[in-house]
C-alpha positions as CSV (number, residue, x, y, z in Angstrom):
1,X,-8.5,-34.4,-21.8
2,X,-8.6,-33.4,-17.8
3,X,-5.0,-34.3,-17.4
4,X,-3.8,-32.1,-20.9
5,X,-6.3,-29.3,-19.4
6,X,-4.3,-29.3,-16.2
7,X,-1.4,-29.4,-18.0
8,X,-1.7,-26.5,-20.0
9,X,-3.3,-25.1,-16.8
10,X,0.0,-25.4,-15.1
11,X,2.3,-24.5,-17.6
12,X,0.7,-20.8,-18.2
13,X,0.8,-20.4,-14.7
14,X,4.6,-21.6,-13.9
15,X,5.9,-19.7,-17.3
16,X,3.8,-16.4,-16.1
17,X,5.3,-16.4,-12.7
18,X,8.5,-17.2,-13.8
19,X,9.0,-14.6,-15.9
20,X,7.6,-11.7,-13.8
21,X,10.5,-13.2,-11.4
22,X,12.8,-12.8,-13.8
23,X,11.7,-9.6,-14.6
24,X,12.8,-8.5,-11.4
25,X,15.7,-10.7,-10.3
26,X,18.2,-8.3,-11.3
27,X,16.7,-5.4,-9.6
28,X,18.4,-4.4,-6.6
29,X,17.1,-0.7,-5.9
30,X,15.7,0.2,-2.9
31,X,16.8,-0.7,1.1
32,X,15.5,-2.7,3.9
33,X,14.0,-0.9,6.3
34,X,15.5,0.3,9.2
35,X,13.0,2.3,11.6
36,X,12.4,-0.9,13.3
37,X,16.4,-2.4,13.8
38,X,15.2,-5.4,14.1
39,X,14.0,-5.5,10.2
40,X,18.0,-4.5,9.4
41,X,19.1,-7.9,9.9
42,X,17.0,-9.2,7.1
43,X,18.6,-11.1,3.8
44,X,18.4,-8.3,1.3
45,X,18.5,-11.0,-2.1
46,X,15.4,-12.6,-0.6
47,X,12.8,-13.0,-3.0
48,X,10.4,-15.4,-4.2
49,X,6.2,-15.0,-5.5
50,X,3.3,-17.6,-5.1
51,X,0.1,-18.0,-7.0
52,X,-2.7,-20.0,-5.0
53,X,-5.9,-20.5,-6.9
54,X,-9.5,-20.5,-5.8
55,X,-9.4,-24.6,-6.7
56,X,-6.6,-25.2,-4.4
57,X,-3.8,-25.3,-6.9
58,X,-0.4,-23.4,-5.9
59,X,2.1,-21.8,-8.1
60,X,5.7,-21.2,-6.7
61,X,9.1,-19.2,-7.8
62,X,12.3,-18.2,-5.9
63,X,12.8,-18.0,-1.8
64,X,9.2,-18.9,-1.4
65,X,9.8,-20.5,2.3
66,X,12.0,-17.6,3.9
67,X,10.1,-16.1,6.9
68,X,9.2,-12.6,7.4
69,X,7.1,-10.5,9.3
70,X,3.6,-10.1,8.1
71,X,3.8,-5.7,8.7
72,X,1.1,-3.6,7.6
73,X,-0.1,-6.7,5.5
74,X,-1.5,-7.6,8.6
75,X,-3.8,-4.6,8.4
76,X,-6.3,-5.5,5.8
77,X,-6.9,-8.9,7.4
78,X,-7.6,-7.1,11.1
79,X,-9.6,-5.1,9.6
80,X,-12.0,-7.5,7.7
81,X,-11.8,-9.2,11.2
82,X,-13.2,-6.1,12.8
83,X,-16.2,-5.7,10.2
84,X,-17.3,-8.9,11.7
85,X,-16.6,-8.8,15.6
86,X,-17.8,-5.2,16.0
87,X,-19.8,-4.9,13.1
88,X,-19.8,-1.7,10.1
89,X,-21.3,0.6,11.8
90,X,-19.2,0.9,14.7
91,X,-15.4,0.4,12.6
92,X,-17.2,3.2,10.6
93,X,-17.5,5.4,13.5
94,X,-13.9,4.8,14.4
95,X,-11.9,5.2,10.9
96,X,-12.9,6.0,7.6
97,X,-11.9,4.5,3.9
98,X,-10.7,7.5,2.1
99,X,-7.6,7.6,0.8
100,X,-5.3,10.2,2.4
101,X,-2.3,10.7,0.2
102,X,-0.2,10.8,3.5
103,X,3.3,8.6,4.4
104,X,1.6,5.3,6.2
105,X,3.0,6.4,9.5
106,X,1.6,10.2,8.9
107,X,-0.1,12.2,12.6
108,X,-2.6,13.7,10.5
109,X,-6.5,12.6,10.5
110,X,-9.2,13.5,8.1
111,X,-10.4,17.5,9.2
112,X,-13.5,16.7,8.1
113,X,-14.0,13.5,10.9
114,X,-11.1,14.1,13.4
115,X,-10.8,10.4,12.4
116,X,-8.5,7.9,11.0
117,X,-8.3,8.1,7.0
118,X,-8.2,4.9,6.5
119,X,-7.5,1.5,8.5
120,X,-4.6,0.5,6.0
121,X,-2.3,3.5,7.4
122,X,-1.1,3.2,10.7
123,X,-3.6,5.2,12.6
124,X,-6.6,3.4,11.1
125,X,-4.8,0.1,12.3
126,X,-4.0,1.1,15.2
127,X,-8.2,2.2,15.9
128,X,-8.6,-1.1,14.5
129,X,-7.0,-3.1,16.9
130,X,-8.4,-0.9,19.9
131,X,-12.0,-2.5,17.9
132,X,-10.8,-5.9,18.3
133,X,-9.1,-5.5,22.1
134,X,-12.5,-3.8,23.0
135,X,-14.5,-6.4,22.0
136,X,-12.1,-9.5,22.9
137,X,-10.0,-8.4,25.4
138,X,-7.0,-10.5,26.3
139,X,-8.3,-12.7,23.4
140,X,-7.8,-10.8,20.8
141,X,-4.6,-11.7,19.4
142,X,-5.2,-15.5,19.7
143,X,-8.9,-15.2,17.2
144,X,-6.6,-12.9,15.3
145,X,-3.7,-15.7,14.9
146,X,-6.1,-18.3,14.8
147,X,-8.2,-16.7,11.9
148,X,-4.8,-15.7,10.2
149,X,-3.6,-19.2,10.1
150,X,-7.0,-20.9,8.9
151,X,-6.2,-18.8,5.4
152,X,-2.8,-19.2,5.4
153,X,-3.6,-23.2,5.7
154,X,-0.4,-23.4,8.7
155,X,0.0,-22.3,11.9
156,X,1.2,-19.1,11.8
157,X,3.7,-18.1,14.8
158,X,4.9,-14.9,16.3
159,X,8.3,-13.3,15.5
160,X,9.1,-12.0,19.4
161,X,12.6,-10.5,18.5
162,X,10.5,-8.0,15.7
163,X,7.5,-7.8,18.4
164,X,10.6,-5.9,20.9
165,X,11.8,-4.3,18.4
166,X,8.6,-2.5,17.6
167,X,7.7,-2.4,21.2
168,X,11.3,-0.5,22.1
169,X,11.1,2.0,19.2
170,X,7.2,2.4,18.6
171,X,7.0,6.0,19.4
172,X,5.8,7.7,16.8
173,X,2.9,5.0,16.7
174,X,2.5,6.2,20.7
175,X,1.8,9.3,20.0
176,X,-0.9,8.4,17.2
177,X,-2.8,5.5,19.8
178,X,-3.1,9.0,22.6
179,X,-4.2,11.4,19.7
180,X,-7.0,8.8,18.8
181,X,-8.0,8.3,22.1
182,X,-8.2,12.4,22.6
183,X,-10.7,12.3,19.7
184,X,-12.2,9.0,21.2
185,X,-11.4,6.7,18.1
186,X,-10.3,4.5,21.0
187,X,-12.2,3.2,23.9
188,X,-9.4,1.2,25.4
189,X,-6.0,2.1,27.0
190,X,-3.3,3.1,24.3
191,X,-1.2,0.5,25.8
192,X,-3.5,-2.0,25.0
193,X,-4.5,-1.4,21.5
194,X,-0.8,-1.4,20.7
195,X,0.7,-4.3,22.0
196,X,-2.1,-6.1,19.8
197,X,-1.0,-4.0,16.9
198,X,2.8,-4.5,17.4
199,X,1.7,-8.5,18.2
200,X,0.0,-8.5,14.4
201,X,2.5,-6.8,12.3
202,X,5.3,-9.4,14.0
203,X,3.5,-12.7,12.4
204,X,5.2,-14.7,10.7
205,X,4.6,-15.7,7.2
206,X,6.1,-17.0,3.5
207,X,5.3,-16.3,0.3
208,X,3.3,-19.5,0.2
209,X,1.4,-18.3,3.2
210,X,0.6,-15.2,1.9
211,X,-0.8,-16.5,-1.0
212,X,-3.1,-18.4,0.2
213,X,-4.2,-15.8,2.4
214,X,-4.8,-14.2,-0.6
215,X,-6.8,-16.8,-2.1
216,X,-8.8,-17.2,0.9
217,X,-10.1,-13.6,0.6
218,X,-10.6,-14.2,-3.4
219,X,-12.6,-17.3,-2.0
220,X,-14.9,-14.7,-0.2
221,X,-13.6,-16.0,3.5
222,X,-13.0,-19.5,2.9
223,X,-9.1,-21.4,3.0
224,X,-9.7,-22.7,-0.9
225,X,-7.9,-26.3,0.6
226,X,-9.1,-27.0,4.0
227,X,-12.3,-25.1,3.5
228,X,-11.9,-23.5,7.4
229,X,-14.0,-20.0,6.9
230,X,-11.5,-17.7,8.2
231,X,-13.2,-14.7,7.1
232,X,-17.2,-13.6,7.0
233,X,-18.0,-12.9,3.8
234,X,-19.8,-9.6,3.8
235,X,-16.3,-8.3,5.6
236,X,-14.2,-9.6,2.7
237,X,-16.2,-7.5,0.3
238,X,-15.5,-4.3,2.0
239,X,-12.2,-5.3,2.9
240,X,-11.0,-5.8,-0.6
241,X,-12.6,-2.7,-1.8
242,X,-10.3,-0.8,0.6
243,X,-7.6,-2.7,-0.2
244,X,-8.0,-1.5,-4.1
245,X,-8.3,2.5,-3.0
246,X,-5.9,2.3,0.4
247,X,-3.7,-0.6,-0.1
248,X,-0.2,0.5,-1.2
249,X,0.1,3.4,1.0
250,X,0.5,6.7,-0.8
251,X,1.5,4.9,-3.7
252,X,-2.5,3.8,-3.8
253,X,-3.3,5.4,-6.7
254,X,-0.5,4.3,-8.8
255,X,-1.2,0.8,-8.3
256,X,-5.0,1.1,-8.8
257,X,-4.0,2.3,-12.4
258,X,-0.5,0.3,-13.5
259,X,-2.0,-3.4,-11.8
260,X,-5.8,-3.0,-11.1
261,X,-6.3,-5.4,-8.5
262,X,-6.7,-5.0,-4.7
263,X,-3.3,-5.2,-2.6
264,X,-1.7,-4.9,0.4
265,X,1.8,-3.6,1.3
266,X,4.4,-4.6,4.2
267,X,7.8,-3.1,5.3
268,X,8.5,-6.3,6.0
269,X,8.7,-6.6,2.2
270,X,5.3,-8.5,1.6
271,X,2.5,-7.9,-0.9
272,X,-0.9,-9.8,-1.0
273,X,-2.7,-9.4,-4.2
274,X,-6.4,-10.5,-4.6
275,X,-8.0,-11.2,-8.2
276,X,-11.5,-11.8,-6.8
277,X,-13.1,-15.2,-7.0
278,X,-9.6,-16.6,-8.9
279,X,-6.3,-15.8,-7.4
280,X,-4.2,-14.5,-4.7
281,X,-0.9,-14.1,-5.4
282,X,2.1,-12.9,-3.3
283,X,5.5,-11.7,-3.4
284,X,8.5,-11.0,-0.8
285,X,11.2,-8.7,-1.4
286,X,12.8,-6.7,1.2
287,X,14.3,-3.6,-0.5
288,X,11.9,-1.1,-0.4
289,X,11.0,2.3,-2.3
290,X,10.6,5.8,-0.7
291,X,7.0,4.7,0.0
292,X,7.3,1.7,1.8
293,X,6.5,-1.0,-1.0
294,X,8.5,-4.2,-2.4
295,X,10.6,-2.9,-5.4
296,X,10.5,-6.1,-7.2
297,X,7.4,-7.1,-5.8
298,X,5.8,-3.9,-7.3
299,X,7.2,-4.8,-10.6
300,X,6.7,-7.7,-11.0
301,X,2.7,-7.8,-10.3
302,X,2.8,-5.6,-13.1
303,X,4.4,-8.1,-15.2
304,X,2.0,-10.5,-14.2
305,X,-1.1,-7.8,-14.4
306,X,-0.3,-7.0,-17.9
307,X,0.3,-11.2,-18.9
308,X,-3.0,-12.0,-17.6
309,X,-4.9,-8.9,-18.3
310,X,-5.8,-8.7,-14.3
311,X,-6.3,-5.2,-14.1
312,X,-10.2,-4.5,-13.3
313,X,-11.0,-2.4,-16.2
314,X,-9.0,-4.2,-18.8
315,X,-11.1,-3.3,-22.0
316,X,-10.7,-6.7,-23.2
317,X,-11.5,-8.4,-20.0
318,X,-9.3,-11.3,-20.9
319,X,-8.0,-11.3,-17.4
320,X,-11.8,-12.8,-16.2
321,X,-12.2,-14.9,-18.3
322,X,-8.5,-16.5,-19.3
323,X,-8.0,-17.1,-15.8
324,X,-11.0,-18.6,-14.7
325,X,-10.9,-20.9,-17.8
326,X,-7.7,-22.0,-16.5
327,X,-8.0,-22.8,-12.4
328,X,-11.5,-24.7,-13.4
């Protein structure tokens, strides 16, 4: 009876995923970004999804082992690393979690704070990293890489051609590290706080990766497979809630209503997805929309959203409780 279980188990999973690929092979809207050249030379066709599950099971589809560069995916795992160095109070003090309905790469703050809106736009990232390089110094970006690869279950490595790139051309993000400093969001040099945050969006990662980064925050901190506890767990709740309001840059609000679940955006062409205490799931597309976000990767979590029933207020709540029947 285990072994038809898992079967069955499997199957849904595979024919799900599969089909919200499919769903999406064909699209080919959107382009690769460009602001960073570096990001030009990517394979346009690329794309492949993962599913990793709270029980350590992995679900895989298309170009699943490509590498790309982790972006502004980085961003809600910096930040649920700041929560725990510096602690709520302070990353409160330094950027808020309002949504701002800006680009990600906007010069504005919140009028009502002269702060950050929140740390899934570039300025909040940016204050973010200035939390970590306060508080670890020349550190930082080793406990960063070193907590990153615990949930992704590899050793992650650092794309230096990208980290140029964005080191050559990062201007506009420059000008945001001195504006926060003149409003003292940042108590270290703007030099500082941005090599750490050029350093974090050039990680490497696959699909696979990503998913199980994912699944490590659905596991409230801990890699579901080799049990490291990359993540505190008080952090991941915060993070995640965040990620559902602020997560797909100023197509947030969008997301929150077609898919439901929390997510984070790249222009690398990432997206971590996080059904909590079940799934993360991941896709990689490079061709991007006006807004920065995967084309087929948007699409097709809402193929899979609407299969599952993942969406947070489903009425019937058959994402719950079909899901969690199946990874037991």
């Amino acid at each position: 009876m285990l072994q038809d279980t898992s079967k069955i188990r499997d199957r849904e999973f595979e024919d799900a995923l599969e089909r919200a690929f499919l769903s999406q092979l064909d699209n080919n809207d959107g382009a690769v970004a460009d602001y960073i050249p570096e990001l030009t030379k990517t394979n346009p066709s690329n794309f492949g999804m993962a599913i990793a599950t709270t029980t350590g099971h992995i679900y895989q589809v298309g170009d699943v082992k490509a590498k790309f560069t982790i972006q502004s995916v980085s961003k809600a795992f910096a930040f649920c690393l700041a929560l725990e160095v510096a602690g709520p109070e302070l990353v409160a003090s330094r950027v808020g979690v309002e949504p701002s309905g800006d680009p990600f790469n906007a010069i504005v703050f919140d009028p009502q704070t002269n702060r950050p809106f929140n740390p899934m736009v570039n300025a909040g990232a940016i204050a973010v990293a200035g939390i970590l390089y306060e508080h670890l110094g020349e550190d930082s970006f080793q406990f960063m890489m070193d907590r990153f690869s615990s949930a992704a279950g590899h050793q992650l490595d650092l794309n230096e051609e990208v980290f140029r790139s964005e080191h050559a051309t990062g201007h506009r993000n420059r000008a945001i590290a001195h504006l926060l400093l003149a409003n003292d969001a940042l108590a270290v040099p703007p030099d500082d706080a941005l090599d750490l945050y050029f350093r974090q969006c050039s990680i490497n990662v696959t699909a696979t990766e990503l998913a199980w980064m994912g699944a490590t925050f659905a596991n409230m901190g801990t890699n579901p497979v080799n049990r490291e506890a990359a993540f505190d767990l008080a952090a991941v709740r915060n993070t995640l809630a965040v990620m559902f309001t602020c997560g797909m840059y100023d197509y947030a609000g969008h997301w929150a209503y077609d898919v439901g679940i929390p997510a984070k955006s790249g222009v690398g062409g990432g997206i971590v997805g996080v059904v909590n205490r079940q799934l993360g799931i991941a896709s990689y597309s490079p061709l991007l929309d006006a807004k920065g976000n995967s084309v087929r990767g948007v699409g097709a979590f809402k193929v899979l959203a609407d299969h599952f029933g993942l969406h947070a207020f489903d009425c019937t709540n058959v994402g719950s409780s079909f899901i969690a029947s199946l990874i037991r």
